[in-house]
Residue, then its C-alpha position, 0 to 999 in steps of 0.5 A: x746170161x749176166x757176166x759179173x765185173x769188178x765189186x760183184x755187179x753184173x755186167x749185161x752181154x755186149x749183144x744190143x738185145x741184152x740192153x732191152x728187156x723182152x718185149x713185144x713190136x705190134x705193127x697193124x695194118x688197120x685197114x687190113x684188120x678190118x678189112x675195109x678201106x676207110x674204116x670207121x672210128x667204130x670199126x677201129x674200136x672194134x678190131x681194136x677190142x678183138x685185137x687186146x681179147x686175143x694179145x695182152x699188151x706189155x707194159x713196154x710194148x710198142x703199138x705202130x698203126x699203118x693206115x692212109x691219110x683217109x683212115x689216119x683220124x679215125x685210127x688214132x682216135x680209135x687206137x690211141x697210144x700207138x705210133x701212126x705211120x701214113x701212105x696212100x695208094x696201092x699197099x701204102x700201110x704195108x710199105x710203111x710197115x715194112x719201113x719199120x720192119x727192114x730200117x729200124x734194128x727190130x731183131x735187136x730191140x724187140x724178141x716178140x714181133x706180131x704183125x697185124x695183117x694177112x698180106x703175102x708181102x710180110x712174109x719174107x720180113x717174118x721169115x727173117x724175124x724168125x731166123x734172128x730168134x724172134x718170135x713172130x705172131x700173125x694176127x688176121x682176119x681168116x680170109x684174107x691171111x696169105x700162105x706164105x705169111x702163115x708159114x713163116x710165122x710162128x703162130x696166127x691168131x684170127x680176129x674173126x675166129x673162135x680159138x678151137x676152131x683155128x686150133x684144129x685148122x694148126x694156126x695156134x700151138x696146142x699149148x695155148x689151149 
């Protein structure tokens, strides 16, 4: 809601969200998205093109791409524009994803998060998103989506499933058909 000051111009809310228009944080775990450990450039293009097929993109939407430093070329040259963060090891992407999630002020600058992956561990992240009125989008591939992400997000989207069918199975709201 606007608030008018002196001369008649509107004045936004003190709240940090009112200084941002809506839009939408787009963190991917490209491994896991592709579910393989070093995907190739073709993979990435590939879950890429899935990915855009599902989600349109905003014009001020914020790509950030996790991967290990195996998979970082083939990442930015399969999914250019994005902001690239890098670990290996065990759960290397999701630790720099939620990095980005906990540390960078994302229920104030962003009022749609979707989280490109299936792992357990975004599941307290969402559920935190959620209750500070972000809408929360999972994007996975369908055997690899953890319960317990599923139920704190607002909706799934599978890569590797048609819509009707994830419809019926309650992963996407009636409304979308």
């Amino acid at each position: 809601m606007l608030r008018m000051i002196s001369g008649g111009k509107p004045c936004r809310p003190a709240g940090a969200r009112g200084r941002f228009p809506a839009r939408r944080l787009h963190l991917v775990d490209i491994e896991n998205l592709s579910g393989a450990a070093i995907p190739s450039l073709g993979l990435i293009r590939e879950v890429r093109g899935l990915y855009a097929g599902r989600l349109a993109f905003g014009a001020v939407d914020q790509v950030v791409i996790a991967s290990s430093h195996l998979t970082l070329l083939n990442a930015a040259l399969g999914w250019p524009h994005a902001r690239y963060r890098v670990r290996s090891g065990p759960d290397g992407a999701d630790l720099e994803l939620l990095d980005v999630l906990w540390h960078e002020n994302v229920a104030a600058r962003f009022t749609h998060v979707t989280i490109g992956s299936g792992d357990g561990a975004f599941a307290r992240a969402a559920a935190s998103l959620g209750a500070a009125g972000v809408r929360v989008t999972v994007v996975s591939r369908r055997r690899s989506l953890s319960a317990r992400l599923a139920l704190a997000a607002h909706e799934v989207i599978f890569l590797d499933a048609d819509e009707p069918a994830a419809r019926a199975a309650g992963y996407l709201p009636a409304e979308a058909a």
